[in-house]
C-alpha positions as CSV (number, residue, x, y, z in Angstrom):
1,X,-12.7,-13.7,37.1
2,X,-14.8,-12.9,40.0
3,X,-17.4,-16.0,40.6
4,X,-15.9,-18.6,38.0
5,X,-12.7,-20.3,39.0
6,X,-10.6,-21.9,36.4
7,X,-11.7,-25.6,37.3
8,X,-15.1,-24.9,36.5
9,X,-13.8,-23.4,32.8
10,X,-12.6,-26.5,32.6
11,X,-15.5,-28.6,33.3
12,X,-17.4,-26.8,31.1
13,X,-14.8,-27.4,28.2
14,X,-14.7,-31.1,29.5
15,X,-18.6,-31.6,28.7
16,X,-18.4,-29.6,25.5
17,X,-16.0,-32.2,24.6
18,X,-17.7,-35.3,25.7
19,X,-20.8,-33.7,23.9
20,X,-18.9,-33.6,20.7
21,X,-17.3,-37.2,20.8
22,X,-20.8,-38.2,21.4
23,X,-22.5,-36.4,18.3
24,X,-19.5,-37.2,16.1
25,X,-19.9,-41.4,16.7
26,X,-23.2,-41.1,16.6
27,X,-22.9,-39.6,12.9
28,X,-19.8,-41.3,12.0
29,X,-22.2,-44.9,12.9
30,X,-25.1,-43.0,10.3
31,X,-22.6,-42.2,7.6
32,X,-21.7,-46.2,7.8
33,X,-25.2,-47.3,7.9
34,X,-25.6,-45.1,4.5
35,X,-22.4,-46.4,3.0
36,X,-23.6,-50.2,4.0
37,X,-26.8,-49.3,2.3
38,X,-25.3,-48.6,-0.8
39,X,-24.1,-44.7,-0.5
40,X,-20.5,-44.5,-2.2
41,X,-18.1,-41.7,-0.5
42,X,-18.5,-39.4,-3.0
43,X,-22.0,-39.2,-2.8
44,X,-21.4,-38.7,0.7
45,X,-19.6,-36.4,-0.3
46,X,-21.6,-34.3,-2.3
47,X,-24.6,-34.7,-0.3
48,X,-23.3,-33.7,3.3
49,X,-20.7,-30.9,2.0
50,X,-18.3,-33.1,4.2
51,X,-14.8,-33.3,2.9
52,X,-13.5,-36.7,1.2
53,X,-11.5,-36.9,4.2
54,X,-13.7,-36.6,7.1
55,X,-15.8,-39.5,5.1
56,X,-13.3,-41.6,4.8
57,X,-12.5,-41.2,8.7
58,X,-16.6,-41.5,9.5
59,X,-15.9,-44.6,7.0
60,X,-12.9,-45.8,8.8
61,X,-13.1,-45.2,12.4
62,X,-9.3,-46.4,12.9
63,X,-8.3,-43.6,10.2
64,X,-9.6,-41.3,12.6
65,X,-8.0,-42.8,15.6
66,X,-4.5,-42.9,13.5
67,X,-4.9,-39.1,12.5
68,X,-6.0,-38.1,16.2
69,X,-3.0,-40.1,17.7
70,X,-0.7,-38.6,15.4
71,X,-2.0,-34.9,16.1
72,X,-1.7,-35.4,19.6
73,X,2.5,-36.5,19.6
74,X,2.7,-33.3,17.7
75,X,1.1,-31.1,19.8
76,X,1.9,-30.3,23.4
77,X,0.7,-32.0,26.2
78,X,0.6,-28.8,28.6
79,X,0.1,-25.8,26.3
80,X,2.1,-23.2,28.8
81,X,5.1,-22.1,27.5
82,X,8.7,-23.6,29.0
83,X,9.8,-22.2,32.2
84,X,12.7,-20.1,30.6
85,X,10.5,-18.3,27.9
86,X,10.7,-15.1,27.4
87,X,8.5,-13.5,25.1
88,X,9.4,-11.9,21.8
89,X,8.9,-8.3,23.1
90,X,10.7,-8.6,25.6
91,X,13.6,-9.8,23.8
92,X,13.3,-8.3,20.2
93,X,16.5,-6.1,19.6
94,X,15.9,-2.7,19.8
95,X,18.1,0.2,18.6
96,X,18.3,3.6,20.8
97,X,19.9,7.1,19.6
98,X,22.9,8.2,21.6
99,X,21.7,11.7,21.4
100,X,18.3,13.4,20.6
101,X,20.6,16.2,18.2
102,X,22.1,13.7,16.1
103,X,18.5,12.5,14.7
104,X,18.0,14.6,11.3
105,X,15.8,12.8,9.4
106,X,13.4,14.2,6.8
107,X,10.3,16.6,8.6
108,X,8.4,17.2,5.4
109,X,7.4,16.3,2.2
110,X,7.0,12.3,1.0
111,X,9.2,9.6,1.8
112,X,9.6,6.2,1.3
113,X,11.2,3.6,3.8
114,X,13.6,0.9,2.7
115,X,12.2,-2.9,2.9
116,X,14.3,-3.9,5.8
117,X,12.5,-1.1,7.4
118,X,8.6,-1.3,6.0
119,X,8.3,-4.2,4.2
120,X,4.6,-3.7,4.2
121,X,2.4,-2.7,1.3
122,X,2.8,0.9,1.2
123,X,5.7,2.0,2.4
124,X,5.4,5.8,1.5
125,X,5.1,8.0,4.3
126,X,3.5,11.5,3.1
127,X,5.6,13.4,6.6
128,X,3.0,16.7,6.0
129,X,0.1,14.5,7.6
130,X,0.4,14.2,11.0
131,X,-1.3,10.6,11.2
132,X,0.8,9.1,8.6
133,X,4.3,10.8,10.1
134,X,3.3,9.4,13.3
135,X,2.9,5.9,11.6
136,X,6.4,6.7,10.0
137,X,8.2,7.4,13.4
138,X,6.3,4.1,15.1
139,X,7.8,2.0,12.3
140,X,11.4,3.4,11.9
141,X,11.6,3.3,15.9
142,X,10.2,-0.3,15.9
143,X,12.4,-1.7,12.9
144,X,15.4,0.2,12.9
145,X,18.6,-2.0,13.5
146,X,21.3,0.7,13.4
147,X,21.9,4.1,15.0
148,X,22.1,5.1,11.6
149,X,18.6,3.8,10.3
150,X,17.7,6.4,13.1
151,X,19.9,9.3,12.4
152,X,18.3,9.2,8.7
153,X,14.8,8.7,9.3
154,X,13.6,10.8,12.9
155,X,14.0,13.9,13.8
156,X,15.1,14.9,17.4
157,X,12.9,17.6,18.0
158,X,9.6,16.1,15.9
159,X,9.9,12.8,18.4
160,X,9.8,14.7,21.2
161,X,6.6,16.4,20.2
162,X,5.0,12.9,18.9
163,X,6.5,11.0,22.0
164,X,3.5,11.3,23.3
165,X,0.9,10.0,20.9
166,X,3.6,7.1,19.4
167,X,1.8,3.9,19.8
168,X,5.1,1.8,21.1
169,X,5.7,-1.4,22.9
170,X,6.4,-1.0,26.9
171,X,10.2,-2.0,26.4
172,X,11.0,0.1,22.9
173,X,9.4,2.9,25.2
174,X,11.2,2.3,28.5
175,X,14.5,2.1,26.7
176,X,14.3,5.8,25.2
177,X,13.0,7.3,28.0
178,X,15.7,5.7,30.2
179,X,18.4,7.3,27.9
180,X,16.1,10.5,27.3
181,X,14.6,11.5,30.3
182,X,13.1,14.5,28.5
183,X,10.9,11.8,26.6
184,X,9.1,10.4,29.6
185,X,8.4,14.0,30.5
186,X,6.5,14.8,27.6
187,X,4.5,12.1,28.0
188,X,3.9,12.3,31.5
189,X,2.7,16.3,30.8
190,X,0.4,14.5,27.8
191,X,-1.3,12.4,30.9
């Protein structure tokens, strides 16, 4: 953001704009001229690739004017969010062990997550490749909205050595390493 300030974004959006009001009356007027001639819309139609819609508001300049007026009184005037929103990271639930040793969850061999857990296509999780148990730990510790979802799926000792390659949100991760200091550690030695 070094040179260009936001006012000249802006502008630039503002004569992109203007460009494009210009072009579309000035085919909207042709499209007429063609229907006046003779053209029906569905020639239009077939000719331009233009959908039976847009020909009907080239056709109808107040259609277009009735459909732009009703987009805009459904769509924000200022597009920034409302002074008191927070967003969803930042207040998505998240579950945290109490302790490290109560997290026995399977270490080997394939498993298979419940919906309310992976609900994606392929919720098998083959725990003997390190990629895909990774994957498994970043989902359960994502999703999970018990202690016991936890206590069934991780394993104490195997999230401490992943800690540090688990691709987490800021808050999921602040939380467990507030509660288990021995969590940031590892991933401050990984640094």
């Amino acid at each position: 953001m070094g040179r260009y300030t936001e006012d000249a974004l802006r502008d630039v959006i503002a004569r992109y704009e203007a460009s494009k009001d210009e072009a579309l009356a000035r085919r909207d007027s042709q499209l007429r001229a063609f229907h006046a001639d003779g053209w029906r819309p569905v020639d239009l139609q077939r000719v331009t690739g233009y959908s039976r819609e847009t020909i009907r508001q080239a056709l109808h300049p107040e259609a277009r004017r009735a459909a732009n007026h009703s987009r805009r009184k459904t769509s924000a005037a200022d597009p920034r969010p409302p002074e008191d929103y927070v967003p969803y990271g930042a207040r998505k639930p998240y579950v945290v062990a109490d302790t490290l040793d109560d997290l026995r969850g399977p270490t080997e061999g394939t498993v298979t997550l419940p919906r309310h857990l992976d609900w994606s296509g392929d919720p098998a999780y083959d725990l003997d490749r390190p990629a895909r148990l990774a994957a498994m730990y970043k989902t359960v510790l994502n999703e999970a909205s018990t202690v016991q979802d936890l206590r069934t799926w991780i394993d104490g000792k195997v999230l401490v050595r992943l800690w540090p390659q688990l691709w987490l949100p800021p808050r999921l991760r602040q939380l467990w390493e507030r509660r288990f200091p021995e969590l940031a550690a590892t991933g401050a030695a990984a640094a």
